[in-house]
Backbone as numpy.savetxt, mean C-alpha at the origin, in Angstrom:
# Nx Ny Nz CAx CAy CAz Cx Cy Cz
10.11 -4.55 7.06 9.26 -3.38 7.06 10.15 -2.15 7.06
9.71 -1.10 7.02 10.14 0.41 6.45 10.27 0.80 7.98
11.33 2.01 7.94 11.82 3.06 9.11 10.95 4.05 9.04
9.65 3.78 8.21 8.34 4.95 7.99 7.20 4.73 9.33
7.51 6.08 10.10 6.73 6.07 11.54 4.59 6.36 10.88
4.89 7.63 9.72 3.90 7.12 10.09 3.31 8.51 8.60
2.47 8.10 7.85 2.40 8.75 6.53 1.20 9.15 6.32
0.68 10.78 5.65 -0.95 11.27 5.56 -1.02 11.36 4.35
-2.12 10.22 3.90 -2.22 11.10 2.32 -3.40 11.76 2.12
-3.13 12.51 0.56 -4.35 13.40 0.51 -5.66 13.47 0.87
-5.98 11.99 0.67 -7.20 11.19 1.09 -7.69 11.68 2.75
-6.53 12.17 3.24 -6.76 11.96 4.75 -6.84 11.03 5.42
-6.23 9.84 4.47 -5.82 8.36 5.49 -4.57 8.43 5.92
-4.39 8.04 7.29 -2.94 8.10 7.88 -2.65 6.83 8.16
-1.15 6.72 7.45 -0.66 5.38 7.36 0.69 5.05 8.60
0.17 4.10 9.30 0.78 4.23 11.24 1.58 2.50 10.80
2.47 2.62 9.74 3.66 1.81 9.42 3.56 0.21 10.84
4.25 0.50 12.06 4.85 -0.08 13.44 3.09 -0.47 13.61
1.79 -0.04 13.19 0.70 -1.01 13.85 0.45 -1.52 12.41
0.82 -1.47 11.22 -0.19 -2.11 10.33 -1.42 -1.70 9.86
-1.18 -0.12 9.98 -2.93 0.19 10.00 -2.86 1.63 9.27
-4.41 1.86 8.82 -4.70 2.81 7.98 -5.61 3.82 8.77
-5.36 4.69 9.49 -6.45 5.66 9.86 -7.28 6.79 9.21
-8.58 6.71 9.11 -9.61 7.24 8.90 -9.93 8.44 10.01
-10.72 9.81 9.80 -11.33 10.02 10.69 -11.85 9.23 11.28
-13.21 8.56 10.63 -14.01 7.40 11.01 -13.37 6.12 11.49
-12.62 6.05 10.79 -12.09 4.19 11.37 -10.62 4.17 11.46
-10.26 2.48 11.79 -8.89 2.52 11.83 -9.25 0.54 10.96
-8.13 0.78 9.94 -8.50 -0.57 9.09 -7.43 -1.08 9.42
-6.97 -2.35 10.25 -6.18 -3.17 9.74 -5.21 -3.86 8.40
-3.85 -3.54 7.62 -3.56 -4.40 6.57 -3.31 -5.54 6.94
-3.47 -6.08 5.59 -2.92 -7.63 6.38 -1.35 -7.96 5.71
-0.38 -8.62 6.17 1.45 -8.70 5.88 1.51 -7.95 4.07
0.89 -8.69 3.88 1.16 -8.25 1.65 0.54 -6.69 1.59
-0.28 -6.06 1.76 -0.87 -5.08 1.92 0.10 -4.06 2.38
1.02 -4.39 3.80 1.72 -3.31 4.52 3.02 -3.42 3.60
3.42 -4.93 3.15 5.11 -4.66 2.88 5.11 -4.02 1.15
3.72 -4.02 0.64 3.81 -3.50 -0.69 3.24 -1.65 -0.50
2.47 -1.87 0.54 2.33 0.16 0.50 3.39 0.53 1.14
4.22 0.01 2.03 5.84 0.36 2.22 6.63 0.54 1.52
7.01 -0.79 1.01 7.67 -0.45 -0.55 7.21 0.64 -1.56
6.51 0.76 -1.77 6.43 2.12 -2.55 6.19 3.55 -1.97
5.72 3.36 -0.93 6.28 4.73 0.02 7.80 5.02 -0.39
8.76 4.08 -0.11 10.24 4.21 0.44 10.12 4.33 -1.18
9.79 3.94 -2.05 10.63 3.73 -3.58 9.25 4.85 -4.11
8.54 6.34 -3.54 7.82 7.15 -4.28 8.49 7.38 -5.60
9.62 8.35 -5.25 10.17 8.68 -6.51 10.65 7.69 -7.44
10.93 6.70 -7.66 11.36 5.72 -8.59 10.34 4.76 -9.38
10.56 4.82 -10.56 9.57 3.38 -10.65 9.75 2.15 -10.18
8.80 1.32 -9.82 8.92 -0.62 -9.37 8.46 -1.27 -10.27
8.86 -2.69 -10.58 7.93 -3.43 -11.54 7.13 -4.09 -10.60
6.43 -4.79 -11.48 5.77 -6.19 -10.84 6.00 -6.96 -10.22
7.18 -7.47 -10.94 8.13 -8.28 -10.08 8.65 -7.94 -8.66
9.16 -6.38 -8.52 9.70 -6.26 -7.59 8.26 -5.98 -6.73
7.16 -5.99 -6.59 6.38 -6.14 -5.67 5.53 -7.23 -5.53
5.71 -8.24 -6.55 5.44 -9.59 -6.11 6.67 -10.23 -4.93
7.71 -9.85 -4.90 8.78 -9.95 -4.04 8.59 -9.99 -2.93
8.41 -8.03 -3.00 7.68 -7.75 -1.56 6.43 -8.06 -1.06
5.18 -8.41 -2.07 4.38 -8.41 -1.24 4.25 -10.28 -0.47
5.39 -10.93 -1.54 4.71 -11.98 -0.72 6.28 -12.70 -0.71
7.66 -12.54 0.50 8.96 -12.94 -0.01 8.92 -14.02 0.16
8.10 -15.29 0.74 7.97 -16.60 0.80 7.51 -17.19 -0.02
6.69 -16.73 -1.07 5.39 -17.58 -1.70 5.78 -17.29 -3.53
5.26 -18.03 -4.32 4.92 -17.49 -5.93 4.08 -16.99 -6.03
3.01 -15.89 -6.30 2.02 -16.04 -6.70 1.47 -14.99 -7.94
0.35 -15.33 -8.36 0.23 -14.73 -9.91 -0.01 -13.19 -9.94
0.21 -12.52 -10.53 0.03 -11.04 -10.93 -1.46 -10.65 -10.08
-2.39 -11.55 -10.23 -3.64 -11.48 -10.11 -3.52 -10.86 -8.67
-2.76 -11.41 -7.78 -2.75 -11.30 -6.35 -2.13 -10.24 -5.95
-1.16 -9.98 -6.65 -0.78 -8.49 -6.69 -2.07 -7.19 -7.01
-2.81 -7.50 -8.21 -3.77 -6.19 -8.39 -4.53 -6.27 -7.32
-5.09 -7.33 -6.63 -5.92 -7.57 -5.61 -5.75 -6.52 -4.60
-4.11 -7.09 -4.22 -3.85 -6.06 -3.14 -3.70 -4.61 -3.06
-3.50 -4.23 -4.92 -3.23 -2.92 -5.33 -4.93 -2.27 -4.98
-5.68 -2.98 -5.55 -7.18 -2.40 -5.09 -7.47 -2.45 -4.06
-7.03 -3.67 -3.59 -8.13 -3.22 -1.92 -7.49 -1.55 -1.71
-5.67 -1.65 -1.49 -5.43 -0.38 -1.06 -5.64 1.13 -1.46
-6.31 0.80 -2.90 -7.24 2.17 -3.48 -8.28 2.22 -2.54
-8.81 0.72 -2.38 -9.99 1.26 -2.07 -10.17 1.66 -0.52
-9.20 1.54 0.38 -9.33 1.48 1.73 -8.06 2.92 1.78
-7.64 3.29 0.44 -6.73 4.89 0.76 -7.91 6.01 0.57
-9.05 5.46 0.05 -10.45 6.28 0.01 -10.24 6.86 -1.25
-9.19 6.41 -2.23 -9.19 7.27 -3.41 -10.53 6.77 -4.40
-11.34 8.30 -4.72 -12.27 8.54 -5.47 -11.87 9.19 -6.90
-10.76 10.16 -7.54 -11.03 10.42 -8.68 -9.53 9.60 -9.20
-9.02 9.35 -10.23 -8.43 8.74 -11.28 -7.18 9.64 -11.06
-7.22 10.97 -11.48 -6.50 12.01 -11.47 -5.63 11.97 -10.04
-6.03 11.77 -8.97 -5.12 12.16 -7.93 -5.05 10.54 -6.81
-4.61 9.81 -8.20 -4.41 8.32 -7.25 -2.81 8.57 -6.37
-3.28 8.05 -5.03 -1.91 7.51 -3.94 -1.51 6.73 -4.75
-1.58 5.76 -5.44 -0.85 4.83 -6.12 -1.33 4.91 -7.32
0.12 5.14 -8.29 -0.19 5.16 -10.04 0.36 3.84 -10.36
-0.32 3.71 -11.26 -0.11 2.83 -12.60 0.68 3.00 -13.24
């Protein structure tokens, strides 16, 4: 895991690295291991591009698994960073 204490994005979700978790005004969401070590990884690597590969790596350093499982995790975390328009995604494409 990342030396990242603790990250706000535009959304107004705050990302608290050391619990695993996403804060909301409203809530506080749990990630689960693939979720935290891939929105870490690209925290720490903002400015650079990553491939696929290198976050199939991270999100899962024990396991193979297909691309599929990667977008999975890329959406849930759209959808739980509360991003609504296209234009101002936490995470690009």
């Amino acid at each position: 895991m990342s030396n990242i204490e603790q990250i706000r994005f535009r959304t107004k979700v705050c990302f608290i690295a050391s619990q695993g978790v996403l804060k909301t005004p409203e809530s506080t969401l749990k990630l689960n291991l693939s979720e935290q070590y891939i929105l870490s990884y690209l925290i720490e690597n903002h400015s650079t591009p990553v491939t696929k590969d290198d976050l199939l790596k991270v999100g899962w350093p024990d396991r193979i698994v297909t691309e599929a499982s990667l977008f999975q995790v890329i959406r849930a975390l759209r959808v739980k960073l509360n991003e609504k328009t296209k234009g101002k995604r936490a995470i690009k494409q």
